[in-house]
N, C-alpha and C positions, 0 to 999 in steps of 0.2 A: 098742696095735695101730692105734687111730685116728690117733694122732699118726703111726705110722710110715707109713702108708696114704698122709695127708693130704700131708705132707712128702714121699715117694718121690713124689707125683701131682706138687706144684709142682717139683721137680726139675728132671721131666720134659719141663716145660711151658717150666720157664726155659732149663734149659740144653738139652736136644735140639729146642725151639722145632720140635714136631711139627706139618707138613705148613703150617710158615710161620706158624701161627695166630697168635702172639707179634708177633712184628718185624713182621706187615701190620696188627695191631691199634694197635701203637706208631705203626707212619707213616701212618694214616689219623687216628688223633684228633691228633698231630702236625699236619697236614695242617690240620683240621678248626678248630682252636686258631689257627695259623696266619693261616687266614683270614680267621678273628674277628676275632683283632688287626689283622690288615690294616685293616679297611673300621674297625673301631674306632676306631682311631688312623691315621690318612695323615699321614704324613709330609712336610716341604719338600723340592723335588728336589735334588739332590746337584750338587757342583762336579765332575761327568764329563758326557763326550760320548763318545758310540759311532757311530764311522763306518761304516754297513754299507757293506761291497763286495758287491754286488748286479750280477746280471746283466743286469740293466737299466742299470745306471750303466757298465758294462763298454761296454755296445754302445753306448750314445750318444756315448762318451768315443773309441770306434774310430772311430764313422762321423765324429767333430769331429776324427780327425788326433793325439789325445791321449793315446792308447793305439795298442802295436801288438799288441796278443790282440785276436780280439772275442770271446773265451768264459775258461772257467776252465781252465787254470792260466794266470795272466800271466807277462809274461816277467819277467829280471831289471832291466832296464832300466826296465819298468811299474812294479815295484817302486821302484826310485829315481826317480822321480817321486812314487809319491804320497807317499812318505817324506818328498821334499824340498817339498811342500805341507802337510805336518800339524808339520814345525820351522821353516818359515820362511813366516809369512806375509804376505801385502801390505797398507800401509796403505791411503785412497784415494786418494793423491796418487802410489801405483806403488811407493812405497819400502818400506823393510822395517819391517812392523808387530809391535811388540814387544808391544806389550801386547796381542797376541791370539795369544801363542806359549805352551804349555802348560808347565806344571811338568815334565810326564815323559810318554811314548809308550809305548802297549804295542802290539803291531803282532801278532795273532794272525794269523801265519802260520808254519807248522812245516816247515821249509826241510830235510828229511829226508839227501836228499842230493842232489848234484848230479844236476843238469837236464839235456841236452845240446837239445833243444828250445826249453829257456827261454832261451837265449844263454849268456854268462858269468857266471860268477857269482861273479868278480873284481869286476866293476864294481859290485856291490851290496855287497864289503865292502869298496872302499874309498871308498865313502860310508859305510859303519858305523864306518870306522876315522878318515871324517875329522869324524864328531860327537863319537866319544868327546876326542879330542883339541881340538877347539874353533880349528879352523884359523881364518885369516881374519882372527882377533882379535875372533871372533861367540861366545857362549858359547849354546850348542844343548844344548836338552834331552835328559838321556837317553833313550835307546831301549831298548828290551829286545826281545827277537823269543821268539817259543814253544821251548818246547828239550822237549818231548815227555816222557818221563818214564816210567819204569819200563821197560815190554819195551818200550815205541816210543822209543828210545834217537836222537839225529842222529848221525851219522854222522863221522868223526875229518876227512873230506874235508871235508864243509862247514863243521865248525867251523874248521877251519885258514883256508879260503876266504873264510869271513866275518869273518877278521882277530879270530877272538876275542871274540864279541860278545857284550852280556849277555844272559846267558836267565834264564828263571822257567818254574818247573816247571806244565808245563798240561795234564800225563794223570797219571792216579793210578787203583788199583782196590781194592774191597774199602773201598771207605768211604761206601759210599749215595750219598745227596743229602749230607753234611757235606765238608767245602772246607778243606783243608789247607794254614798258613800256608808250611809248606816241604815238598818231596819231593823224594825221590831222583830224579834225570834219565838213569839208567840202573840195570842189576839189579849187585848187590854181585858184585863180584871179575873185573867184565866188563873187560878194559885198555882204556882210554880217555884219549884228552886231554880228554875233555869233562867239567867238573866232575863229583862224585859228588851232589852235592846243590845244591838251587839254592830261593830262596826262591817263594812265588806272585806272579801279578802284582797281585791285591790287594794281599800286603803290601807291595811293591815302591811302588804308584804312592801308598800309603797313606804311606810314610814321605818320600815326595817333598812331598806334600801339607803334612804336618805341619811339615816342615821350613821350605817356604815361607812356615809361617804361626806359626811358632815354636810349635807346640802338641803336640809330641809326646808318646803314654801310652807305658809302659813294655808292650809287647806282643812278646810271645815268638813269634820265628816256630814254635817246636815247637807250638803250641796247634794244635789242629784248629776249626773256625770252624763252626756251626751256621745257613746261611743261613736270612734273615727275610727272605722277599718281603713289600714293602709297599705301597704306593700312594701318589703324590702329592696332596697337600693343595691345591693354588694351583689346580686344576681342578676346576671345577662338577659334572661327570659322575663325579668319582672320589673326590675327598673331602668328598661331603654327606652326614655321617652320618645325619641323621634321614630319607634317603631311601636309604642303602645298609646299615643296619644290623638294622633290623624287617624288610627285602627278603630279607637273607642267615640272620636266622634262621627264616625263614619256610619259606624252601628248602629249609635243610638239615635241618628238621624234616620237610618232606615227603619228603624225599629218605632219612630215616631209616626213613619210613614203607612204604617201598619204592613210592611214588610216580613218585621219579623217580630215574635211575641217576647222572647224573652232574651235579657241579657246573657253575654257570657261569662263566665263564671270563672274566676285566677284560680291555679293551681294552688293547694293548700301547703304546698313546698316554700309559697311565698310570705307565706305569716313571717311575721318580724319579732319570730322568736326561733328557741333551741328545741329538737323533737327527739323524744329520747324513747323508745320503749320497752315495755317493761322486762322484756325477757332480757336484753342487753344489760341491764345493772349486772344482772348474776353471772354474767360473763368473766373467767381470769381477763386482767387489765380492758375489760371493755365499760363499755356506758358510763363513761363522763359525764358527770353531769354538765361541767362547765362548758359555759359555751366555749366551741373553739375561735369565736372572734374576738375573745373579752385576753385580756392582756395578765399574766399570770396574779393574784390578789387582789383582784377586780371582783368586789362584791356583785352577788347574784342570786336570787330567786329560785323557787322552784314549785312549780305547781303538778300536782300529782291527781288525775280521774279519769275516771271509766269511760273508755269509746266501747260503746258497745249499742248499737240499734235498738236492738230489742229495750233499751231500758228507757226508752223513750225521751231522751235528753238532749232532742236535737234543736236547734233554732237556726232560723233565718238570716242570713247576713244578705248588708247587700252586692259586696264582692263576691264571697266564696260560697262555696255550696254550705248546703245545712251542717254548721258543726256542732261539736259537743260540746255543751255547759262552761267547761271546765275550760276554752278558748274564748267565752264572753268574758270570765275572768280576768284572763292573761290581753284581752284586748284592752280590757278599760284600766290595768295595769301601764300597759304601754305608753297611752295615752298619758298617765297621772306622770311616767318618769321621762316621756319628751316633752311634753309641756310644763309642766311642775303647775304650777298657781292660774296658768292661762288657759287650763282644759276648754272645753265648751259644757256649759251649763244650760240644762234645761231650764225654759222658764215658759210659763202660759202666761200669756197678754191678752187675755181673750175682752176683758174688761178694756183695754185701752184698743183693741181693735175695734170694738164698740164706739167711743167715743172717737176715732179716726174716720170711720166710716160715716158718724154723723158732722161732722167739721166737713168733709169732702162731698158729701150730699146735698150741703146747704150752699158750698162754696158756688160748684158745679152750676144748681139750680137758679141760686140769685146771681152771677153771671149770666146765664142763658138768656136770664128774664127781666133782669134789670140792671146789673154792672154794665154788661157789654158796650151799652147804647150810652150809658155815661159814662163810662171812660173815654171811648172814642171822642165824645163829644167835650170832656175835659181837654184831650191833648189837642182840637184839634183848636179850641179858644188858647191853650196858651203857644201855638205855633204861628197863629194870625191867621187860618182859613179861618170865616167867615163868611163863605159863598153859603149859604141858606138854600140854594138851589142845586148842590150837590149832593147826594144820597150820603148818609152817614159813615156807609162799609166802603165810600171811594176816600175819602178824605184820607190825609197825613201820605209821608213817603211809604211807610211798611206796607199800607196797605195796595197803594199805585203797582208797589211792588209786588203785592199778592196778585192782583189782579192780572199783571203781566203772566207771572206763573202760570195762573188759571187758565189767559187765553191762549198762553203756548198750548196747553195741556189736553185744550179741548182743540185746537189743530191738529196734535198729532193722535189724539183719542177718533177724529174726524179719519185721519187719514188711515187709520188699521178699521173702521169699520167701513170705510173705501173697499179697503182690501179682502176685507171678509162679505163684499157682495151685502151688507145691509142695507135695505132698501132706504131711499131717502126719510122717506115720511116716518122711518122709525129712530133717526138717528137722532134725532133731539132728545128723545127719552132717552135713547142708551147713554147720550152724554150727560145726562141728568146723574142715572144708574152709577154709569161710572165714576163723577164726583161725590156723588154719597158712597160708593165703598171705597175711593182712596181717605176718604175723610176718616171712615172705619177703621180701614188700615195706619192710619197714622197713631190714632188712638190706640190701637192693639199693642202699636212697637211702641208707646208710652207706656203703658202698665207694664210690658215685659223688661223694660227698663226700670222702671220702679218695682219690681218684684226681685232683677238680677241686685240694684243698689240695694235695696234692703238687705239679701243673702249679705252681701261682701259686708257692709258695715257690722252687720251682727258677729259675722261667723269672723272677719276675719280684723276687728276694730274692739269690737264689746264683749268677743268668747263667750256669746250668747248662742244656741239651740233655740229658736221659736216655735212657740205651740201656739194654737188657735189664733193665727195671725193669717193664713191665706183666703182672706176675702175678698182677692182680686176675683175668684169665680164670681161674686155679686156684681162687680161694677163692668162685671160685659152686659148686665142689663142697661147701662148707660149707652153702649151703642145704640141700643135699640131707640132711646128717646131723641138722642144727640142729633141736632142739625146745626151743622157751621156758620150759618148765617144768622145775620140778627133776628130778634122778633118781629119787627117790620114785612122784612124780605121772607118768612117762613109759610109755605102754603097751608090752608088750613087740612 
């Protein structure tokens, strides 16, 4: 009945993940783990740059004649401008600056369907159609533009109008915070010219990269990608461990303590990219794209979208504050070109959490009830006790030696309830008390032990992400049945 109790209770726990407790326990020590690593290990910054288009850069670029928006949505024509500043840049001498021209563009804008406000939106694909073909006798990097993905599907109008352009899938639902190398770009059986599936633009600008530098791993766009925000190393404020590592476990100890509510949050200075915006491209000799740490012909990236609040495209990290879309990109980017083939993968185990929780329920219970008494009683016929008249839990050396432990335990548990003036006739209970919660307690620091080894062997052995694995919340119901002693010795 215990075993059937224990198991229907983790079941419960695992699969109807009742009132969230599960999967918010999962993405808070996630989160938690996370962070550690972060400030633990910072990282070198990555061979990306992210262009934010900001509203501020909009209005300076209208009042300069350089733009014809001054707010959001720009036109198509704004668009082929900056498009034609992030493939084709100038050296200082005016001419065409090759070696500051990127491997490949990801241009996070979702061109849904035509505009009649925004002009033509002919003249934006055939500048899409004249990079992909390399007119001129110029070989222009690809582009890719947003192609939306699942119910926010483009439109069969724009895609025709954009001459066919490449897209990478940039909405997805039903996958958390983990970052999918490819997704469907619209729902199954919808008629469309528009592909049915399309890679991400991590993998996308990832195998541009690679290729550039001849270092390609063999990575499956099916994989689901488990983002690892981390922190740049080559900055004093971000990666000093011995002044951000005792800081953060400081915190999050007070912060467990119910001290404080929430984390702090790293400066967004600290991303382990290049940040470039957009008013600067159209600067004489300014906005580089290349990063200035990358070594002169050092292929590099460039991701290009919208900061802008109102457009509602913010998300959660768990280091930095809410950023824009277009920085989940360049994270799981980062991740694909430090790690190559060893990212962390999501995977759900929920099914074999299931079948762990019933191995350990059964182990637990027929120990309790029936192994204990015969093991003891195995070791202690092949040691040669044989006294019939000593209690089973005295027999063999470990246990002579628990015992000793014990009555230390309950001396000096005697002599602090001395000290605390508890009257005699209660002190037998309290020492009772007291040996049933250090019992608790030991148990405790076993699971949190077994919870910290599982993290390390996953994350940092198997470059596994686990989902529906934290059913350690169920087996705190085992304290509650747990008594140390045999069946014999157990009061009713």
């Amino acid at each position: 009945m215990q075993v059937l109790l224990l198991w229907g209770l983790g079941v419960w726990v695992i699969w109807a993940d009742p009132f969230g407790l599960s999967s918010a326990s999962e993405h808070a020590l996630a989160e938690d783990v996370s962070r550690l690593r972060a400030h633990a290990q910072p990282v070198a910054p990555a061979p990306i740059t992210v262009v934010n288009i900001d509203y501020d850069s909009i209005q300076k670029l209208h009042d300069a004649h350089r733009l014809d928006a001054d707010d959001w949505p720009l036109t198509y024509g704004d668009h082929v401008r900056i498009l034609s500043r992030l493939i084709s840049r100038l050296d200082e001498d005016g001419g065409p600056g090759e070696a500051d021209v990127p491997a490949a563009v990801f241009y996070d804008v979702f061109f849904e369907r035509p505009r009649a406000a925004s002009g033509d939106m002919q003249r934006l694909g055939r500048m899409l159609d004249r990079i992909g073909r390399n007119v001129d006798g110029r070989h222009y990097p690809p582009v890719y533009l947003a192609g939306g993905g699942g119910k926010v599907p483009m439109s069969d109008e724009s895609y025709a109008l954009l001459h066919k352009p490449k897209l990478v899938a940039a909405a997805w639902d039903g996958l958390g915070d983990d970052y999918p190398l490819s997704h469907e770009l619209h729902d199954p059986g919808h008629e469309t010219i528009v592909p049915d599936t399309a890679p991400s633009a991590a993998w996308v600008l990832y195998q541009a990269l690679c290729r550039a530098r001849s270092d390609c791993h063999d990575i499956q766009p099916q994989d689901v990608l488990s983002p690892q925000w981390v922190l740049r190393g080559d900055k004093a404020p971000c990666g000093d461990w011995a002044d951000r590592v005792p800081g953060y476990v400081a915190r999050t100890l007070s912060r467990y303590l119910g001290f404080s509510s929430a984390p702090v949050s790293a400066s967004t200075d600290c991303l382990p990219v290049h940040q470039v915006s957009l008013s600067t491209l159209f600067q004489p000799g300014g906005g580089h794209l290349r990063p200035p740490y990358l070594a002169p012909g050092e292929p590099f990236v460039v991701l290009a979208g919208v900061i802008m609040p109102s457009l509602n495209d913010y998300h959660a990290t768990p280091l930095y504050q809410r950023l824009a879309g277009v920085y989940i990109h360049a994270m799981a980017l980062e991740n694909l070109n430090r790690l190559g083939g060893d990212f962390l993968r999501a995977r759900n185990i929920r099914y074999v959490s299931l079948l762990a929780w019933l191995v350990l329920t059964v182990l637990v219970c027929g120990w309790r009830e029936f192994l204990q008494d015969r093991v003891v009683r195995g070791i202690c016929r092949r040691c040669g006790w044989r006294n019939q008249s000593r209690r089973p839990s005295e027999w063999g050396v470990a246990r002579r030696a628990a015992r000793r432990v014990r009555q230390r335990g309950a001396i000096l548990v005697g002599r602090i309830l001395r000290a605390l003036a508890i009257p005699a006739v209660m002190r037998s209970a309290a020492r009772r008390g007291a040996a049933r919660l250090a019992r608790r307690v030991v148990w405790l620091l076993i699971w949190i032990a077994m919870v910290l080894f599982i993290y390390w062997l996953c994350y940092a052995v198997l470059d596994i992400a686990l989902q529906g694995w934290l059913f350690m919340i169920g087996l705190v119901s085992l304290l509650l049945f747990w008594d140390g002693s045999p069946p014999a010795e157990r009061q009713s």
